[in-house]
N, C-alpha and C positions, 0 to 999 in steps of 0.2 A: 541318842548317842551318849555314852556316859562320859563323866570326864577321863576315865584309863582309856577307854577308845581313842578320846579327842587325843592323849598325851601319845596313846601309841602310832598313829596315823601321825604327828608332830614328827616323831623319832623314823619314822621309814621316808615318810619327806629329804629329812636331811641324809639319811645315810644315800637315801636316791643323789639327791646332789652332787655328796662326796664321791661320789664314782662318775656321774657326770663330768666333775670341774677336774677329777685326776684325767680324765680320757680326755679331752678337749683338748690338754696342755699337749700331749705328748701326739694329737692327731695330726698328722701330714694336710697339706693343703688341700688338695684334689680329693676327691673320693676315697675314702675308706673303712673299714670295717671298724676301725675303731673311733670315728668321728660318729658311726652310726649307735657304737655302744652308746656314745656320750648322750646323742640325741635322745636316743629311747631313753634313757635314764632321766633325762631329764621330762619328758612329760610322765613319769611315773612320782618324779617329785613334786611334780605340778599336781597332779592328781587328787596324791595322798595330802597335799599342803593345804590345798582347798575343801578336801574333805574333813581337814581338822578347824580348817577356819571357821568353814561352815557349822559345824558339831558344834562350837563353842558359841558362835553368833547364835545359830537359829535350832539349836538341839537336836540335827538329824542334816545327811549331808546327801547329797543324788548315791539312788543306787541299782539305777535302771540301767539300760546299755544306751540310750538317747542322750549324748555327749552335750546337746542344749540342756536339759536337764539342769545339769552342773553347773553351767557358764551361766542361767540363768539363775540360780540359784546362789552364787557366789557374786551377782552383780548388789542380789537385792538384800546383802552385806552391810549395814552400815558403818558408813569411814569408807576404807581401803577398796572395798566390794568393785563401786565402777570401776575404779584404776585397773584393777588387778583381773579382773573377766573378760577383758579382747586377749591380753597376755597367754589364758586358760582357752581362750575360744582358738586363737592360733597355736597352741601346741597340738590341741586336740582336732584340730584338722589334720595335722601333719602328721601324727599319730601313727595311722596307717603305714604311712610310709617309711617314717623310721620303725617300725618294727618289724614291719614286714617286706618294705619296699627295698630298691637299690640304695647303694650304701649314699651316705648323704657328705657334702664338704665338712673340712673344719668350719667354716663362716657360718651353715646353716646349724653344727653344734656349739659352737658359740653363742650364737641366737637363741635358739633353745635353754642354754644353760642360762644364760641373761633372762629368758624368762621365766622360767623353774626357780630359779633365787628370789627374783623379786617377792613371788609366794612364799618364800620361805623367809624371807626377811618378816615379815608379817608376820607370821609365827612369831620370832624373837619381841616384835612389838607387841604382839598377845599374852609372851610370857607361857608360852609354850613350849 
């Protein structure tokens, strides 16, 4: 993975967020369509976050459809790696269902955006 991949995967990480943390703020409590934007947005920040992490740690990031893969691969990270791979393993179960499932609460895109940042704070500690 070169480093303009690692920088440009960096840059969709956060644009993902920012459309996460804007939909989150303005979601109603209960179920809805735009708590579920937020959601999805957020494990697509999560994604791209850990695909640059990964790229910059270990020179090539998962690029298989087997969602361990990645969680596996972003634990064995050194530094941040463990912290930050249950965070990637639980978006990426949920995955499914924010993107395709019923719409999900503001509490559950909250959670999600809490865990999409953490990834992405890690970034700014990479200098990414």
């Amino acid at each position: 993975m070169s480093a303009a991949d690692v920088r440009g995967r960096a840059r969709s990480a956060r644009e993902f967020l920012q459309v996460a943390q804007e939909r989150v703020e303005i979601a109603p409590d209960g179920p809805s369509e735009i708590a579920q934007v937020a959601a999805a947005n957020a494990v697509h920040a999560a994604i791209a976050a850990a695909d640059a992490i990964c790229g910059r740690s270990l020179g090539y990031h998962a690029s298989g459809s087997d969602h361990r893969e990645a969680v596996g691969l972003l634990r064995s990270v050194p530094g941040a790696g463990a912290r930050l791979a249950p965070k990637l393993a639980r978006l990426l179960s949920d995955k499914t269902e924010f993107t395709y499932g019923g719409f999900c609460t503001r509490a559950e895109a909250q959670r999600a955006t809490k865990d999409a940042g953490a990834l992405v704070e890690e970034l700014d500690r990479l200098s990414l």
